[in-house]
C-alpha positions as CSV (number, residue, x, y, z in Angstrom):
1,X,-95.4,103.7,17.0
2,X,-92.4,105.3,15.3
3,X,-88.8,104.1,16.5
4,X,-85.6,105.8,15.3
5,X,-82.4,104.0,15.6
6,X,-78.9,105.5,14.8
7,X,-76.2,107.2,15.4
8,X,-75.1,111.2,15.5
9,X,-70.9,111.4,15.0
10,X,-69.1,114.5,15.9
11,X,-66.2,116.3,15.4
12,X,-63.6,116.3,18.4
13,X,-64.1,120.0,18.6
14,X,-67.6,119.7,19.1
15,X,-68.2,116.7,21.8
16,X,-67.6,118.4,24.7
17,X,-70.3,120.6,23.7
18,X,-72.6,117.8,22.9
19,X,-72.1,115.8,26.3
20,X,-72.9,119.5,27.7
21,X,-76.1,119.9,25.5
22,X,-77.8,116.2,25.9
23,X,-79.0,116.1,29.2
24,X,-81.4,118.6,28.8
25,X,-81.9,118.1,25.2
26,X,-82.7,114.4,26.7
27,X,-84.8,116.0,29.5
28,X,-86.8,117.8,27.1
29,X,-87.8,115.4,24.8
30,X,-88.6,112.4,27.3
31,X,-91.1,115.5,28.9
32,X,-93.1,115.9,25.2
33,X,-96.3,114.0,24.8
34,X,-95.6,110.6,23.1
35,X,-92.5,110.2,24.0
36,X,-92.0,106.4,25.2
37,X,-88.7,106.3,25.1
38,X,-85.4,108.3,24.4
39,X,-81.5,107.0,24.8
40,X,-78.4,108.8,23.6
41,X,-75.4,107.2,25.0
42,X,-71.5,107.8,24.0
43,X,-70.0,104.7,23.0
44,X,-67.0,105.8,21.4
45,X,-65.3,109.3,21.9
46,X,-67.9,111.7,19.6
47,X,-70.3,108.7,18.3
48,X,-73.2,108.5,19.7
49,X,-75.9,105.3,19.8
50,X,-79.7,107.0,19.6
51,X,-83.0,105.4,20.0
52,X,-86.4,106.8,20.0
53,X,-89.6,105.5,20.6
54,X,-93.0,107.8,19.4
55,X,-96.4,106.9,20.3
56,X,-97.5,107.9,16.6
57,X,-96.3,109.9,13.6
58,X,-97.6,113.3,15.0
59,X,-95.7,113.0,18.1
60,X,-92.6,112.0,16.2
61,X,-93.2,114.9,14.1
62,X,-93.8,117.3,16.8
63,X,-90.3,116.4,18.6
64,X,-88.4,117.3,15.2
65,X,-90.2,120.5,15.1
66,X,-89.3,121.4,18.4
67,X,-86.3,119.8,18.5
68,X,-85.3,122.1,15.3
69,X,-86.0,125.3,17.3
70,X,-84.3,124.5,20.8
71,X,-80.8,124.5,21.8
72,X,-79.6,121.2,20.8
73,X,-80.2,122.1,17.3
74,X,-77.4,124.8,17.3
75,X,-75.3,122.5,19.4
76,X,-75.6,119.9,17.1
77,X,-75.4,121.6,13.9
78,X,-73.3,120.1,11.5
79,X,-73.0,116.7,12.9
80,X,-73.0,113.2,11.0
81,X,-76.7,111.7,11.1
82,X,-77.7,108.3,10.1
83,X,-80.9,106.8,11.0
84,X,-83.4,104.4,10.4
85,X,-87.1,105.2,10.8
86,X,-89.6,101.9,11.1
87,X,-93.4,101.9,11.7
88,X,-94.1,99.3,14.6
């Protein structure tokens, strides 16, 4: 399994965008094949707590590739990323 742990930061221009763009972006990716589990939760005005949980590395990658051609992407664009990837 491959779970991502992190958090997205975001410009207070942008996070009324984002809070519009994650429930389907959420949706979405909860609905792909692998998917385990998927959390994005505000806990600070624009920071944002993420965890992900992939059934294997091909349906980890297969979210990123369709994550990189859907909505959130452009929504999202631009925003502070850190992350940590671990194999359990």
């Amino acid at each position: 399994m491959i779970h991502l742990t992190g958090t997205l930061r975001c410009a207070p221009d942008q996070q009324q965008n984002v809070r519009d763009a994650l429930p389907d972006h959420i949706a979405l990716t909860r609905a792909e094949p692998g998917c385990l589990e998927f959390e994005v939760v505000e806990t600070a005005p624009g920071l944002f707590a993420v965890s992900e949980l992939f059934s294997d590395q091909a349906a980890f990658d297969a979210h990123q590739t369709r994550t990189r051609a859907s909505a959130w992407f452009a929504v999202s664009e631009g925003m502070v990323r850190e992350y940590k990837i671990t194999t359990v």
